[in-house]
C-alpha positions as CSV (number, residue, x, y, z in Angstrom):
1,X,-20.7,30.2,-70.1
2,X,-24.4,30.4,-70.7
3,X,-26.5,32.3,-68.1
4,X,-30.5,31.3,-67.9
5,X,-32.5,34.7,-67.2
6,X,-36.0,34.3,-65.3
7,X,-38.2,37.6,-65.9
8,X,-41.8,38.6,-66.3
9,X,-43.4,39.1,-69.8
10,X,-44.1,42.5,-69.7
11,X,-42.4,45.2,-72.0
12,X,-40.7,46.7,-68.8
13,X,-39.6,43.5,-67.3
14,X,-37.6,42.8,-70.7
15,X,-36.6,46.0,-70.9
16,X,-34.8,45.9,-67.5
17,X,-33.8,42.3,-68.5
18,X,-32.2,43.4,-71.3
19,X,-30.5,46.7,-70.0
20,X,-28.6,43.8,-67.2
21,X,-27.8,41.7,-69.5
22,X,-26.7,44.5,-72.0
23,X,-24.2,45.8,-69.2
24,X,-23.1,42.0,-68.2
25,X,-21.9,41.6,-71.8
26,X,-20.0,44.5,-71.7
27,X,-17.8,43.7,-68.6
28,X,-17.9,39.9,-69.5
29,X,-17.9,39.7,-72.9
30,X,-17.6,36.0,-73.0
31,X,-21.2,35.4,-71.7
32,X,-24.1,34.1,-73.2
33,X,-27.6,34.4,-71.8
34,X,-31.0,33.0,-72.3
35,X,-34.2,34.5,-71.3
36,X,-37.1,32.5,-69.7
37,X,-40.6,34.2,-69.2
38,X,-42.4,33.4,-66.2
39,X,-45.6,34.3,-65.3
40,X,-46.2,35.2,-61.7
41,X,-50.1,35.6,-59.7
42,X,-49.3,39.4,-60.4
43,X,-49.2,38.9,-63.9
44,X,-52.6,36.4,-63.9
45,X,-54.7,38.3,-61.5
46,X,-55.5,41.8,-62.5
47,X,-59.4,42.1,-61.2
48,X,-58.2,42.9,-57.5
49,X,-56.2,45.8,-56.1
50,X,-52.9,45.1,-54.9
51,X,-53.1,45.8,-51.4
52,X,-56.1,43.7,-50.9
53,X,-54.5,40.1,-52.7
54,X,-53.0,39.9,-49.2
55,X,-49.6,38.1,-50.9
56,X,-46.0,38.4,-50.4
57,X,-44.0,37.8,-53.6
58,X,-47.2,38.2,-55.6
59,X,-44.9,39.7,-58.7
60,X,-41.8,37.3,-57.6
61,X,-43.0,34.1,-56.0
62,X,-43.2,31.5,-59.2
63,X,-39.6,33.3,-60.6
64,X,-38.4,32.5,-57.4
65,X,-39.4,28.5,-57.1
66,X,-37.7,28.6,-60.5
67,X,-34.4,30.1,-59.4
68,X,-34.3,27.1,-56.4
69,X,-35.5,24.7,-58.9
70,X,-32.1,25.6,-61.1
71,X,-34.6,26.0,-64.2
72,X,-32.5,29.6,-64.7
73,X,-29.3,30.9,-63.0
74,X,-30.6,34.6,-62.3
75,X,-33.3,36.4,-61.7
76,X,-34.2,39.9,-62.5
77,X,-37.2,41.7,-60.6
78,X,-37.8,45.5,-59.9
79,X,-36.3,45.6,-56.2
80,X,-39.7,47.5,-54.7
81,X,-41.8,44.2,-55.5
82,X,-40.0,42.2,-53.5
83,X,-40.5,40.9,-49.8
84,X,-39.0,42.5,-47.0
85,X,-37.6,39.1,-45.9
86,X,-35.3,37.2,-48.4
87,X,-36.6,33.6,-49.5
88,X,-34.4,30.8,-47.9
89,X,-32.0,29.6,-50.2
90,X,-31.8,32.6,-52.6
91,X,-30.0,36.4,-52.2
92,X,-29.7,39.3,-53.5
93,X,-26.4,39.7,-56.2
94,X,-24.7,43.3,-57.0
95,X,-27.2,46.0,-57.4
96,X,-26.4,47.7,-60.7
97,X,-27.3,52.3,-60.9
98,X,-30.7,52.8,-60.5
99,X,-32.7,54.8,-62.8
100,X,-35.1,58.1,-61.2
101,X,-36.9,57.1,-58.1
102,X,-40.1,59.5,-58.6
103,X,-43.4,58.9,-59.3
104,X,-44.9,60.5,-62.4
105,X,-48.2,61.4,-64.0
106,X,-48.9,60.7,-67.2
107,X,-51.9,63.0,-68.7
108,X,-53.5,64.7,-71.4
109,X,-53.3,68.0,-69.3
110,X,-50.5,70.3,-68.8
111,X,-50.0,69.8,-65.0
112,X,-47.5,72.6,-64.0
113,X,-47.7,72.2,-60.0
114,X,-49.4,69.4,-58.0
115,X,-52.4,72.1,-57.6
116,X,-53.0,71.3,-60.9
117,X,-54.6,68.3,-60.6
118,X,-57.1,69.3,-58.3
119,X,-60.2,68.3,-59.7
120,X,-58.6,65.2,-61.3
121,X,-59.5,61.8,-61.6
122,X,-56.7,59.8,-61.6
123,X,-55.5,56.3,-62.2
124,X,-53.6,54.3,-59.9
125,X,-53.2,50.7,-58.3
126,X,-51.0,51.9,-55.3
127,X,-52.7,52.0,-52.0
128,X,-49.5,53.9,-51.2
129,X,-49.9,56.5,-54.3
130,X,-53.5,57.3,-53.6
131,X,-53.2,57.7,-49.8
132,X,-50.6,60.5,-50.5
133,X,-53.0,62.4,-52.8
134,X,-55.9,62.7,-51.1
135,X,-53.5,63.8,-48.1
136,X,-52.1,66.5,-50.2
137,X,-54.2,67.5,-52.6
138,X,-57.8,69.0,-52.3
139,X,-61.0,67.6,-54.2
140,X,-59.6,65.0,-56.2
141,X,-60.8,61.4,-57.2
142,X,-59.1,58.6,-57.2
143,X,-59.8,55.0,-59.0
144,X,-58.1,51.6,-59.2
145,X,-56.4,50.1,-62.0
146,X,-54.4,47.5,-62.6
147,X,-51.8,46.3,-65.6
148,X,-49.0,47.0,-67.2
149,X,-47.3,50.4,-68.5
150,X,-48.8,50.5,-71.5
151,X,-52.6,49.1,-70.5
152,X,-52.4,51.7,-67.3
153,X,-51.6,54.7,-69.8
154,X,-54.5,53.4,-72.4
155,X,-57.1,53.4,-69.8
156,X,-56.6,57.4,-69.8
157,X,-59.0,57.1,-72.6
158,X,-60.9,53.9,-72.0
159,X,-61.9,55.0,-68.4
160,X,-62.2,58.4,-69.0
161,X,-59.3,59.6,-66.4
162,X,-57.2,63.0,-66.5
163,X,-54.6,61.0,-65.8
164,X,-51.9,57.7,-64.3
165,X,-49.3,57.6,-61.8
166,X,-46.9,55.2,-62.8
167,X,-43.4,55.3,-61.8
168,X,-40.9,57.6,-63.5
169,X,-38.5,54.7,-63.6
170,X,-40.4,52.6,-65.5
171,X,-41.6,55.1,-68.3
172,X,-37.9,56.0,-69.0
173,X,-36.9,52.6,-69.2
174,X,-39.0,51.6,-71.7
175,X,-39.3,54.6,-73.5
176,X,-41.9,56.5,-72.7
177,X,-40.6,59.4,-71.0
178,X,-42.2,61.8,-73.4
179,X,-45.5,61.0,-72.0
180,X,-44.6,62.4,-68.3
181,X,-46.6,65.2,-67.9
182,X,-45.2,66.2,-64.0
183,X,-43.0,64.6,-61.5
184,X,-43.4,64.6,-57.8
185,X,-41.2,66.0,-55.5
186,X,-39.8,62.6,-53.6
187,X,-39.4,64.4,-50.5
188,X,-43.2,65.4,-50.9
189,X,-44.8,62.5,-52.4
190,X,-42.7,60.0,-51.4
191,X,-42.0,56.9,-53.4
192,X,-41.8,53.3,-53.2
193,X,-39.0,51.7,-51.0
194,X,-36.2,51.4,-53.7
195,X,-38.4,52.2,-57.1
196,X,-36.3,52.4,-59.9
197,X,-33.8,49.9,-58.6
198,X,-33.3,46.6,-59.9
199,X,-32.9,43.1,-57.7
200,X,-30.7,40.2,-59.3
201,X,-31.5,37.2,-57.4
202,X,-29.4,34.3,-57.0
203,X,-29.2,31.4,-55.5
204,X,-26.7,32.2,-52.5
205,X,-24.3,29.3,-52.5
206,X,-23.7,30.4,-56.6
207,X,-20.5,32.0,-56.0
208,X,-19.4,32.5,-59.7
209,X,-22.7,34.3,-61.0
210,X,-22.2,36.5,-57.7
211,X,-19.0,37.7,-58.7
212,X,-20.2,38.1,-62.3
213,X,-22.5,40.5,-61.0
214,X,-19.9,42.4,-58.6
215,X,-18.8,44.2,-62.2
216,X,-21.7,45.9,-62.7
217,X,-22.2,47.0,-59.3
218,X,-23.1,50.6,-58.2
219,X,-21.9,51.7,-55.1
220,X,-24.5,54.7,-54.5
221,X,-27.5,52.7,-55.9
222,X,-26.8,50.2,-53.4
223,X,-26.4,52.6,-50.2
224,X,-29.5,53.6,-51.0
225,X,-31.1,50.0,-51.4
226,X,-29.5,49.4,-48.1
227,X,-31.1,52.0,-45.8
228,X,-34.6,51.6,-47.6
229,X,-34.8,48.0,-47.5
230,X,-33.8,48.1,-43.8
231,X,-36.8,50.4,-43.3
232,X,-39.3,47.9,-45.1
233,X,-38.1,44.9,-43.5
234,X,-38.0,46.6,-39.4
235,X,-41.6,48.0,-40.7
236,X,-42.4,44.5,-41.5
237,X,-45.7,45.3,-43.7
238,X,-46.3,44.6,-47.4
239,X,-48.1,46.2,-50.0
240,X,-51.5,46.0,-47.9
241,X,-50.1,49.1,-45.8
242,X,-49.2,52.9,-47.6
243,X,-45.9,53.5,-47.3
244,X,-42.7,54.7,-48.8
245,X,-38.8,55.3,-48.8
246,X,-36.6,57.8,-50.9
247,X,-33.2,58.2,-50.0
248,X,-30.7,60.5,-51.4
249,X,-26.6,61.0,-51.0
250,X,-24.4,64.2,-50.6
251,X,-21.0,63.5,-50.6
252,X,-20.5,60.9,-47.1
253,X,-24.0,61.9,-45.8
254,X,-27.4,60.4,-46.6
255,X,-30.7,61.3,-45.8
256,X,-33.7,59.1,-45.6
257,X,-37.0,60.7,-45.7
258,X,-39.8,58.3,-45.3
259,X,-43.5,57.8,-45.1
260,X,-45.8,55.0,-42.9
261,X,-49.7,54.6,-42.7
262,X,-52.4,53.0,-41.6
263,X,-55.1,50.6,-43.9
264,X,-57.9,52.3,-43.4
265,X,-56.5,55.8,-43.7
266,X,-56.5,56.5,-40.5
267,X,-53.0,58.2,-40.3
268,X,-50.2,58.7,-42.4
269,X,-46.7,59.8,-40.4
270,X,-43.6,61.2,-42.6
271,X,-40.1,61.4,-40.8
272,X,-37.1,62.0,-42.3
273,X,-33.0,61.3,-40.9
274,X,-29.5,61.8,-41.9
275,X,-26.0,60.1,-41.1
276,X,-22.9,58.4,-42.4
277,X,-23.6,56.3,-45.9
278,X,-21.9,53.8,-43.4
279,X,-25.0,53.9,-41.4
280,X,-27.7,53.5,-43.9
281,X,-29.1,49.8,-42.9
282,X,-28.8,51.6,-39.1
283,X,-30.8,54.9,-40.6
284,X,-33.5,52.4,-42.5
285,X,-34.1,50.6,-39.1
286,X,-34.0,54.3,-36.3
287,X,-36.7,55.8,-39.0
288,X,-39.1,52.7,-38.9
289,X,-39.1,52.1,-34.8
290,X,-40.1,55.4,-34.4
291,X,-42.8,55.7,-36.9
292,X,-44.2,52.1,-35.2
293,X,-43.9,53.3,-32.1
294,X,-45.9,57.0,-33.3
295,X,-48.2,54.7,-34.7
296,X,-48.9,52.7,-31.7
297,X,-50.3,55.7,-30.2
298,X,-53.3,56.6,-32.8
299,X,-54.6,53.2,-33.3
C-alpha cells in the first residue's frame, strides 16, 4: 500500500515528515510512502507578523484542500499551527510522542538565567513569545521576524540581534540542539498550545490509514493534546491573541498551567489546574472560562 504524504518544504517540516513515516515503517513494514510539498500563505508571505495576517490555517489551509481533494492520503503539520476548530471533512489520526514543549533561545551569549537577557534584543515572530518577555523581564527589546529555523537563527547576525526564540522542539528535531543557549521554564514562560506535538490529518471517513496510525500512538502525548487543545478551542482566538498551554503528567494526575492575553497588551492572566488524565479535555475547557470571564472584567 502506497501512502501520499502532504507537508511543507521546510527543513523542519521534512524532518517531522520523515521521523512519522520513519516510525510507520517500522510498525508496518509493508508500506510505501510518497511525499508531496505544498506550499501554504505561511510559507509565501513572510513580510507581515503573524498575528496581524488575521488567517486561520495560514500554515495548513492549501495542505488541507489537498487532503479533501484525495491529491495525498495524510497530512503532517506541527499540531500548534493548526485551528482550534477541525475543517469539515478531515480529523485528526493517532498522535505519535511529542518531542520538548519549551521555548528556547538561541544566541551568541551565554544566558545562564532569564536575567540574563536583560538588555537584549531579541528575535521573535510570536505575539505570544514577546508579550511574555516584556512581562517578565526588565529593559529588553523586542523585534519581528519571520522564516524558517535556519533563516530565524541567521538573522542573529544579519539584524544585529543577541538572540531568537524558536521552539526547543523544532531545534532538536532537526538538529540543532547544540545552538540552544537557555530554555525557559514552561511553567514561567509558557509555550504554545501543544508545541512539539505533531497533527496527522486525515480525512475522517479513511478508516484504514486511521488505524495505521493507531500503532504509533502515544498515550501521554495525546492526554496532553487533549486538555490543551480544549483550552484553544473554548478560548476560541487564533494567533492574533498571546496565549499559551503547557501541560504535564504525574502518574494519573495532570496539571495544566496556562496563559491568555489581550492584543494590545493590555493584560496578560496565567492560571493553572490539576485533575484526573481522564479529565483533560474537561481541565482545557474550566481553565479557559475562567480566564474569559477574568478577562471580561479589564476590558
Amino acid at each position: 500500500m502506497k501512502i501520499i504524504v502532504g507537508t511543507r518544504g521546510s527543513n523542519l517540516a521534512l524532518t517531522q515528515t520523515n521521523l512519522v513515516i520513519k516510525e510507520l515503517k517500522e510498525k508496518n513494514p509493508d508500506l510505501h510512502f510518497e511525499i508531496k510539498i505544498i506550499k501554504t500563505k505561511g510559507d509565501i508571505v513572510l513580510d507581515v507578523p503573524l498575528h496581524k495576517l488575521n488567517a486561520n490555517g495560514i500554515f495548513s489551509k492549501e495542505i488541507e484542500q489537498a487532503l479533501l481533494n484525495k491529491e495525498i492520503d495524510l497530512a503532517v503539520h506541527s499540531m500548534k499551527d493548526m485551528p482550534s476548530k477541525h475543517t469539515k471533512g478531515l480529523i485528526f489520526g493517532a498522535i505519535p510522542k511529542g518531542e520538548d514543549p519549551r521555548d528556547a533561545v538561541v544566541s551568541n551569549k551565554t544566558i545562564n538565567k532569564l536575567s540574563d537577557l536583560e538588555g537584549c534584543v531579541i528575535g521573535t515572530g510570536s505575539i505570544r513569545r514577546d508579550f511574555q518577555l516584556r512581562n517578565l523581564i526588565k529593559n529588553i527589546e523586542v523585534k519581528g521576524i519571520r522564516g524558517n529555523i535556519e533563516s530565524r537563527m541567521n538573522k542573529i547576525e544579519t539584524e544585529n540581534l543577541d538572540g531568537v526564540i524558536l521552539a526547543a522542539s523544532g531545534l532538536k528535531r532537526a538538529n540543532y540542539e547544540n545552538r540552544i543557549s537557555y530554555y525557559f521554564d514552561p511553567k514561567i514562560f509558557i509555550p504554545s498550545p501543544c508545541q512539539g506535538i505533531l497533527a496527522l490529518q486525515i480525512r475522517e471517513d479513511d478508516e484504514e490509514i486511521n488505524s495505521i496510525l493507531k500503532t504509533i500512538e502515544h498515550f501521554e502525548t495525546t492526554i496532553k493534546a487533549k486538555a490543551e487543545r480544549a483550552f484553544l478551542r473554548t478560548l476560541g482566538v487564533g494567533c492574533e491573541f498571546p496565549m499559551g498551554a503547557y501541560s504535564e503528567i504525574n502518574g494519573e494526575s495532570l496539571t495544566l498551567h496556562v496563559l491568555y492575553g489581550e492584543e494590545s497588551g493590555k493584560f496578560m492572566l496565567n492560571s493553572k489546574g490539576t485533575a484526573h488524565i481522564s479529565e483533560a479535555e474537561n481541565l482545557g475547557i474550566k481553565l479557559a472560562k475562567e480566564l474569559i470571564n477574568k478577562s471580561l472584567c479589564l476590558k
